[in-house]
C-alpha positions in Angstrom: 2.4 21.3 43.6 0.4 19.9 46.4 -3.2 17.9 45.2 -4.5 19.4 48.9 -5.3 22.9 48.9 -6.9 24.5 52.1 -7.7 20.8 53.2 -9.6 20.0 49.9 -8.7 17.4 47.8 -7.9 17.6 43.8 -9.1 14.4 42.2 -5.8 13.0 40.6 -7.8 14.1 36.9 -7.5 17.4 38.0 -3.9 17.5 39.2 -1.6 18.5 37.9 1.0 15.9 36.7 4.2 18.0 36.3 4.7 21.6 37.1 3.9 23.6 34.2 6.5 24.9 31.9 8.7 21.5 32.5 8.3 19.6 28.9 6.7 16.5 28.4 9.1 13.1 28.5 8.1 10.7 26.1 9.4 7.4 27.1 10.9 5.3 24.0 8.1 2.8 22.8 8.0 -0.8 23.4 6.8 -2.9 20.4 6.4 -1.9 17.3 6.2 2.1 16.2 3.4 3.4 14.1 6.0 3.6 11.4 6.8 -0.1 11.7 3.1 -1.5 11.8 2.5 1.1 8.4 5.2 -0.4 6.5 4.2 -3.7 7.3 0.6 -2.9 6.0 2.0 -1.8 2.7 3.8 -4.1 0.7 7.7 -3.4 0.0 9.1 -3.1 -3.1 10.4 -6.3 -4.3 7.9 -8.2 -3.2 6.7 -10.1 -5.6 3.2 -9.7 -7.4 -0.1 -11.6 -6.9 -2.5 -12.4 -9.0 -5.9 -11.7 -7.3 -8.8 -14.3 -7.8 -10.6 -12.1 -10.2 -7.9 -11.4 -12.1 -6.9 -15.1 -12.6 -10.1 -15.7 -13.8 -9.9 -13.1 -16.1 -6.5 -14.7 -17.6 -7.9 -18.1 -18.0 -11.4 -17.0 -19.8 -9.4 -14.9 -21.9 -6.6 -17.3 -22.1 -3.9 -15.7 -21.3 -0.8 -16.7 -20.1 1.9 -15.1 -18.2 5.6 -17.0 -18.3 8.1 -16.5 -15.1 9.6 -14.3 -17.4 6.7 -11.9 -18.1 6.3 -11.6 -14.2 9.7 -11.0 -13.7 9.6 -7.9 -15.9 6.0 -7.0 -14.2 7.6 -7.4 -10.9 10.6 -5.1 -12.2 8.1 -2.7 -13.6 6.1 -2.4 -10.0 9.6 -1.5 -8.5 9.7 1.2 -11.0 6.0 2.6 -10.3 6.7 2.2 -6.9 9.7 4.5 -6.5 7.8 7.1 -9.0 5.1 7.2 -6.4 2.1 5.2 -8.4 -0.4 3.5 -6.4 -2.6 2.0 -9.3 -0.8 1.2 -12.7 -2.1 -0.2 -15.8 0.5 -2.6 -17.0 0.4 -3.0 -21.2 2.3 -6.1 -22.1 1.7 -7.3 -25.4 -2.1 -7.9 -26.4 -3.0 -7.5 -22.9 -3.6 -5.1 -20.0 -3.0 -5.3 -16.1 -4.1 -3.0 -13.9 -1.9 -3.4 -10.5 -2.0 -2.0 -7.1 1.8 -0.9 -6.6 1.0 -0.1 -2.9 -0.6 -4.2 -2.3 1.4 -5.6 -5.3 -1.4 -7.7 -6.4 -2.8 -7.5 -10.0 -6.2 -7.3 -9.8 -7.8 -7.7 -13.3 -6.3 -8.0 -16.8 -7.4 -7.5 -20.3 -7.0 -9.1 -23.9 -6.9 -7.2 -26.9 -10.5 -8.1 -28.3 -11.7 -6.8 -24.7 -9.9 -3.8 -24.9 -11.1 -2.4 -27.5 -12.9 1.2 -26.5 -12.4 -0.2 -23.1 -12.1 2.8 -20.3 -9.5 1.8 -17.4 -10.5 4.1 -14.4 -8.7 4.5 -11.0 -5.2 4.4 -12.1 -2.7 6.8 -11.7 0.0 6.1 -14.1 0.5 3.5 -17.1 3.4 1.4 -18.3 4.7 -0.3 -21.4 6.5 -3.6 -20.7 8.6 -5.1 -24.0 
């Protein structure tokens, strides 16, 4: 189609840019996809957990102490959570409670049992027993 009708111009945002009917032609995308730059936002499974500021305060006013071993079976229980579809997790491992973000991996406060006691834990979505 021709942008000059009867000797009057179209402005080009008027134009038409293909004939109509024809379909659109996406060309493939350079960079990353919105796909990519999402999964890089969320952290992947077997990633292994951090302990936020807050919540490593928490463990050394309470004294609590986690060996490699404990976050090795946190770490394991994450992947678990994870593939179930849990965002936010309260984590009960021994005397004391975790809540963790599954989508950031990061643990972000924790609990001894004196504190726990008629304690609510809000914003979680699932819970989990590590032995």
């Amino acid at each position: 189609m021709d942008p000059i009708l009867d000797g009057i111009q179209i402005p080009p945002s008027v134009a038409p840019v293909r004939p109509q009917g024809t379909p659109v032609q996406i060309p493939p995308t350079v960079g990353p996809g919105f796909r990519d730059v999402l999964r890089e936002q969320v952290a992947p499974a077997g990633q292994p957990l951090k302990i936020s500021a807050h919540a490593a305060q928490r463990l050394q006013s309470r004294n609590i102490t986690l060996s490699s071993d404990d976050l090795d079976r946190m770490n394991q229980m994450a992947d678990k959570a994870a593939a179930k579809g849990s965002k936010q997790s309260l984590f009960m491992m021994g005397n004391t409670a975790m809540v963790v973000s599954i989508k950031n991996r990061v643990v972000i406060t924790a609990v001894d049992s004196d504190s726990m006691k008629e304690n609510v834990f809000t914003n979680i979505d699932s819970a989990a027993i590590i032995k």
